[in-house]
Structures are given as C-alpha cells and as structure tokens.
N, C-alpha and C positions, 0 to 999 in steps of 0.2 A: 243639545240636551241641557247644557248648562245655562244658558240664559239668566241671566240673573235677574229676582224674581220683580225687584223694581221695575227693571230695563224691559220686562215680558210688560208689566203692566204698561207700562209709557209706550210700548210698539205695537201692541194688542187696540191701545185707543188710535195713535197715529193711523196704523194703518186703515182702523173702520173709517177715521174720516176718509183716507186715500181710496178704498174700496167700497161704495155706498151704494152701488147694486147688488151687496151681498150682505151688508150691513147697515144698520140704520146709523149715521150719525149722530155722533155727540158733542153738542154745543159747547158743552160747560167742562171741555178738553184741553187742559192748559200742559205747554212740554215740562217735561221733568228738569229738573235741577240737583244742584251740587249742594244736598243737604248736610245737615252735619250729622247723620247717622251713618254717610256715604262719609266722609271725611275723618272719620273714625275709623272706617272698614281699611281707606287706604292708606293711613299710619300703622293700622295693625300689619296691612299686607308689606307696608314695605319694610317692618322690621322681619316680621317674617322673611321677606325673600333676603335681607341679609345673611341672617343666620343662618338660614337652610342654602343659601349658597357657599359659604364658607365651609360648613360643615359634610355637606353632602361630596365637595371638591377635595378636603381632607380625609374622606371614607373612598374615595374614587381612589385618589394617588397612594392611601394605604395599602385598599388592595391588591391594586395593579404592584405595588414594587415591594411588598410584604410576604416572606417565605415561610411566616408561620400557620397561617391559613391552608387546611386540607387546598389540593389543585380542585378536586371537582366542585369544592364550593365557593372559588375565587368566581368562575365564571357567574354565579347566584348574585353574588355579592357586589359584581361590576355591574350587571344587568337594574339589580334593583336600587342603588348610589343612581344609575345613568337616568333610570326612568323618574326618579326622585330631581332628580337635575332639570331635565325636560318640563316637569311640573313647575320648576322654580324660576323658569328663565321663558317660559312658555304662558303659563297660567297666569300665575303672581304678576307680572306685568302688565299681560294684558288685562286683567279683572281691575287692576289702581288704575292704569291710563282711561279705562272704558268709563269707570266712574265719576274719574274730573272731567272728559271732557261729556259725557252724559249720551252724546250721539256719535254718531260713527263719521268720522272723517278719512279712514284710509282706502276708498274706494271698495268694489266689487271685487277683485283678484283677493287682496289682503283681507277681507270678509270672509272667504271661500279660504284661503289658505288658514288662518289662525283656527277657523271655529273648525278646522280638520285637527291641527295639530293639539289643539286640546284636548279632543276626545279621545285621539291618539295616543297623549301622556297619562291620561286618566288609563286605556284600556290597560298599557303596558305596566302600570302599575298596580293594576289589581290581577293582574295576570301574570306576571314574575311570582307573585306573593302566591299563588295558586302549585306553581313551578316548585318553591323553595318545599311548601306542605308535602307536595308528590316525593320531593328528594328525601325529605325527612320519615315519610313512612318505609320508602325503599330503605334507606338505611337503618329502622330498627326492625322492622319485620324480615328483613331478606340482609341480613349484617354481612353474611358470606359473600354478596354479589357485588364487591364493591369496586372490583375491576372494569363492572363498564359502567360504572356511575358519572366518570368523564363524557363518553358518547352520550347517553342516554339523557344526562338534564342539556349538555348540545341541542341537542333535535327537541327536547320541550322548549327551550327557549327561543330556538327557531319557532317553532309554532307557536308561540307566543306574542311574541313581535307580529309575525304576519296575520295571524287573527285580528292584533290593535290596528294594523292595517286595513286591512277590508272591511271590518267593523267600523270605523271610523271615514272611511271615501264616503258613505252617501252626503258627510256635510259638505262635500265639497260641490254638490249640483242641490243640495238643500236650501244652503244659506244665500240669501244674497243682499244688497243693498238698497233698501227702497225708500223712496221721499218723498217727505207729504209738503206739497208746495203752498197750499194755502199755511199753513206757520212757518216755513222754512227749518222743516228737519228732518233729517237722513239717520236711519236705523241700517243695523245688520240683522236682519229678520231671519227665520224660517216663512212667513207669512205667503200666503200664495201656492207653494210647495202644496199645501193639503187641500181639496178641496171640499175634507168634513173639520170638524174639530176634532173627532173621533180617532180618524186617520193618521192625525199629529200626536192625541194621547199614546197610538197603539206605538208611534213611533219610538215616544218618549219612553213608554213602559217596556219597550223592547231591549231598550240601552242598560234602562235599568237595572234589569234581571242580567243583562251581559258584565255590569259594572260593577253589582253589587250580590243580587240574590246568586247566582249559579257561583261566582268564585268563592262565597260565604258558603253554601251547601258543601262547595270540596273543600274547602279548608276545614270545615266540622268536621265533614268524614273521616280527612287523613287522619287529626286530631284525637277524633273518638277511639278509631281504628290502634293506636297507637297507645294512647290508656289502656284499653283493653288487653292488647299484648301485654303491657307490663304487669296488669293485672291480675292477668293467666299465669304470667312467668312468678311474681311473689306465692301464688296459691299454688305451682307446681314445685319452687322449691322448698317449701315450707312442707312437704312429707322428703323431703331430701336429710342425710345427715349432716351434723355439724360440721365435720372433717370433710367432706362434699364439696361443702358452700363454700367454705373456707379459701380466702385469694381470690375469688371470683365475685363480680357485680352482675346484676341482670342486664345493665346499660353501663357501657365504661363510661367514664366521667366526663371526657373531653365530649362526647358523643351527646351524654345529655345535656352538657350545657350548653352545645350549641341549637339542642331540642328545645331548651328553654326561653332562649333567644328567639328562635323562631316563631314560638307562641305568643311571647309575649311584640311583635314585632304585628302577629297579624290580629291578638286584641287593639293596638292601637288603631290598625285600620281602621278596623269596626267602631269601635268606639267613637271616631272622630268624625267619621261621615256618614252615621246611622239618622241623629238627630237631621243634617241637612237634606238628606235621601228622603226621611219620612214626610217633610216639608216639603220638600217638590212633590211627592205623591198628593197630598192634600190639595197643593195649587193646582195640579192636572186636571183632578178631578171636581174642584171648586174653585175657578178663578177670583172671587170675588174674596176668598181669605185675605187677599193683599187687606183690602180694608178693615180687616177685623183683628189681625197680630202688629202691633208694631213693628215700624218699620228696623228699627234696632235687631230685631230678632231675627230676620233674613240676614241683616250683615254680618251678627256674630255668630252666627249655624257656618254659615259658609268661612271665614276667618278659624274658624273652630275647628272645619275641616281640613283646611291647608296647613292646620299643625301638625298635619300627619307627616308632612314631607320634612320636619325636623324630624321627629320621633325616632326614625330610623338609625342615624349617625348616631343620636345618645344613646339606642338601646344596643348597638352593635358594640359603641366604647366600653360601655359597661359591661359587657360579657366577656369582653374581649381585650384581654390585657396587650395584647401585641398593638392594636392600633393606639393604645396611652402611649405606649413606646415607640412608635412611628411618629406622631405628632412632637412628643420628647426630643427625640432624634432631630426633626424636621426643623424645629425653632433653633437647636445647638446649631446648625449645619447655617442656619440665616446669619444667627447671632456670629458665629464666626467667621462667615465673608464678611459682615461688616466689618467684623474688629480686622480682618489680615487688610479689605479695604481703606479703612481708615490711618491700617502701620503706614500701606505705600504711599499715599498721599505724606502721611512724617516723613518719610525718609525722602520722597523729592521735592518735598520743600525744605528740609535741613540741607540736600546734597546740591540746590542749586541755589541757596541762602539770598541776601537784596544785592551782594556786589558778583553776583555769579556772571552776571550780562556785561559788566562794565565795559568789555576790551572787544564783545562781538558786532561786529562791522552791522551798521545798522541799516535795515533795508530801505529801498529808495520809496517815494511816494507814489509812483505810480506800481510797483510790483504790491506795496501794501494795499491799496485801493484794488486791481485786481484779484488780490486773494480775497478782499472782502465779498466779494460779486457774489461769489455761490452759495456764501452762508445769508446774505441778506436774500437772493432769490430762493432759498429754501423758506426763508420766514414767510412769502407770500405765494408760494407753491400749494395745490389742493392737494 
C-alpha cells in the first residue's frame, strides 16, 4: 500500500519496459535517482527515528515499571509505545535506506517480509488507537463496570494485533522482486500481482478504509458518544439542587483527563496522515499527478506523517505527570551509578597507588604471552 509515490512512478515505468505484451513501452524511461527532495525526506526521517526511538523507549519502560497508571490502562499504553516502536524501527528505516539506495537490493524473501511488516505496524497502530476510544467510552458511559475493564480491553487488543495480522499477510504473496534487465534495475513491486489496474486500486482502497476510514468512523462515534453523555449529564443536573451537586463531578478528574489525552492523541493521528492518505487517493486514481505536484510535496506529506509516532510520548508526558517522574527518577538512577562508578575506580587507584606493585614477584614471559592469546583472539573473533 505504501509504496512511495516516487518509487510507484520509477516501478510503474520499469516494469512496462519489463512487461511489453501488456504495455507499450517507453523510450524516453530513465531510472530514478537520489534527488535532493529524497535527501531531505531522509535527514528528516532520520531525526525523526531518533527521537521517536528514544521517546517511544522512555514511554515503554515508564509504563511497564510505573504504579501510578490505572492496571487496565497500562496494557493500552504498552500496546500503543510498542506499535509506535514497530513503526520506528520498522518504517523509518526502511523508507531512508529505500530512498538512498533508490532500488531494491535485499532480494525477494526481505521484499516479501518488510512490505508485510509495515503494514502490519501501520494496522496495529491505528487499531490500538481504535481500542483505547472503545475503553474510553466504556469508562464514562458504563463508570460502574470497571472490574472487567482488565479482561475486556485483553481480548480487544488481542483482536487487535491479529486483525494487523491477516490484514497485513496478503503482502507477503503480493510483493515481490522484479528486474528490468535492459537498464539494470531491481524494484520491490506489487506489479504482476494484478491482472487489471483496477484490481490493484480496489486493493489499495481496501487498506485504506482498514487504515484510515473505518478506525476514523469508530473513533468519531466513541468520541461523539461520549460528549453527548456529558452533555445529558450537565442538562440533567442542572434541574438538580445546589446541595445535590455539591462534592460531586459529572466525570472525576483523573478520568477526564485521561479522556483528554486520548482525544487529543487520536487528533494527531488524524491530523498527520489525512493530508498523506488523500494524496495516495489522488495518485490511485490519477497516476500521472506525480508530474503535476512537486516532488517535495510527496516527501513532506509522508515525513509529516511519521510525526505521528513522536506525538504520542509528548502528549502522554504531558498529561501525565508520573511519567516526568519516571524519566526524573530514570536520569538520577544513571547519574548515580556513574558517580558511585567513578568513586570505585578513586578509591582502587588511591588503594593500590604507583609503588603498590613494587615487591609483587613479576610474571614470566611466556605465562604473560599466553594470557595475552585470548584477548588478542577475541579482537579478531566474529
């Protein structure tokens, strides 16, 4: 699905030269190169994958060892850090290496694996984010029920995962390697896979609606759903009396702010990968857009979108004072093995001082030479 839109145009030509019983060729086909609009994409992506691995690893080890976080929303919060992760170490690499090197050199298996594992990170993260909306309405419309709120987001997040799963295996008999030998060059295509163009759109539009439209529909609902409760609940206490209300909230506090966090967690999705989403729509349906938007414009849509996988750490720090405090903790906890590292080291070199050796029997040449044996054959050991 991803294909990046340059790399579609460069495989789309290739391959017509390679398939010319089914396409007319094109003469005036030259292979793609390492522009400097690609060479901007992958300084962007690789500060991005910095940050977003640093950050996303710091939201991981907060949660997992953090006992201020409700139990049933640590499992939310491991799931969508992990899926975040997958994108960062998954995605991000493979999109900078694919662009410098322009064509595909890791063979057919690594073609078939990666472009699985990407869609796979893509499903699972718009699919947790689906999960968190579902928990979030159980917990203000149904506040009472909150003793199986541990089971119950369990088994959506199983269903979750395994959806990104099976939704994801067709790339792995989709994709594969092909080379066009009159220029010498090797794509990771879908090409072939479809026998209409149509085929391949309904493909692509299928993903789509699984990636973007159907988890954007349920996230609206829970969302909508959930205003509306609050909505009813201000208009029914509002014929209530003073002394009534009084000590009581419609939503306890810790509760809606982790409501707010939620929302504003799943505007960023939206936000970040709408413009890129509506862009692919265009190119599916108009190939020949490549030539008409600058080339810049596909790489910072897509760069644009992979800011999504920071967003997450910053918008959970910031709702979330226990994780300042874990990272707080986390740096004192470094800083002080260094420092107790650094005493021991003073103290055995003050406690075996330059005349500490003087008087110890010095070993012979050949027992020195054989201890040296396994530290120099460590240096050239794989």
């Amino acid at each position: 699905l991803k294909l990046h839109f340059h790399f579609s145009s460069s495989v789309q030509d290739a391959t017509t030269l390679h398939n010319t019983s089914q396409y007319p060729p094109l003469p005036d086909w030259e292979a793609p190169s390492f522009t400097r609009a690609a060479q901007f994409r992958v300084g962007a992506t690789f500060v991005l994958f910095l940050f977003a691995a640093c950050s996303n690893l710091a939201l991981l080890v907060s949660v997992w060892r953090g006992q201020r976080l409700a139990s049933h929303l640590r499992p939310l919060m491991l799931s969508l850090a992990s899926a975040d992760l997958m994108m960062t170490f998954v995605v991000m690499p493979l999109d900078a290496v694919w662009n410098m090197t322009v064509q595909w050199y890791g063979g057919d298996a690594l073609c078939k694996l990666l472009c699985f594992l990407k869609l796979f990170a893509m499903h699972a993260s718009a699919f947790i984010l689906v999960v968190i909306s579902l928990d979030r309405q159980h917990a203000i419309l149904h506040p009472l029920d909150a003793l199986s709120a541990h089971s119950r987001n369990r088994r959506m997040l199983l269903l979750a995962w395994t959806l990104s799963i099976l939704l994801a295996s067709p790339q792995l008999f989709i994709f594969r390697t092909i080379r066009v030998d009159s220029v010498d060059f090797t794509q990771c295509a879908s090409h072939g896979s479809f026998s209409r163009r149509w085929q391949e759109t309904v493909y692509n539009m299928f993903h789509f609606t699984t990636l973007y439209v159907v988890p954007l529909l349920v996230m609206s609902c829970c969302y909508s759903r959930i205003l509306l409760h609050i909505h009813q609940q201000h208009l029914r206490d509002k014929g209530e009396s003073p002394l009534r209300r009084s000590g009581t909230d419609i939503i306890p506090k810790a509760r809606m702010k982790t409501l707010k966090m939620t929302v504003v967690i799943v505007l960023s999705f939206v936000v970040c990968w709408t413009p890129y989403y509506l862009l692919g729509i265009w190119y599916w349906f108009q190939p020949d857009m490549l030539r008409i938007t600058p080339e810049y414009v596909h790489h910072a849509l897509f760069v644009f979108g992979n800011l999504n996988t920071c967003c997450d750490p910053i918008i959970y720090g910031f709702y979330t004072p226990s994780f300042r405090a874990d990272l707080a903790a986390c740096c004192r906890w470094v800083r002080s093995d260094a420092d107790t590292s650094s005493q021991y080291i003073d103290r055995m070199s003050t406690r075996e001082g330059p005349h500490s050796r003087e008087h110890e029997p010095q070993p012979s040449t050949n027992n020195q030479t054989a201890a040296d044996q396994p530290m120099k054959a460590r240096d050239f050991s794989m």
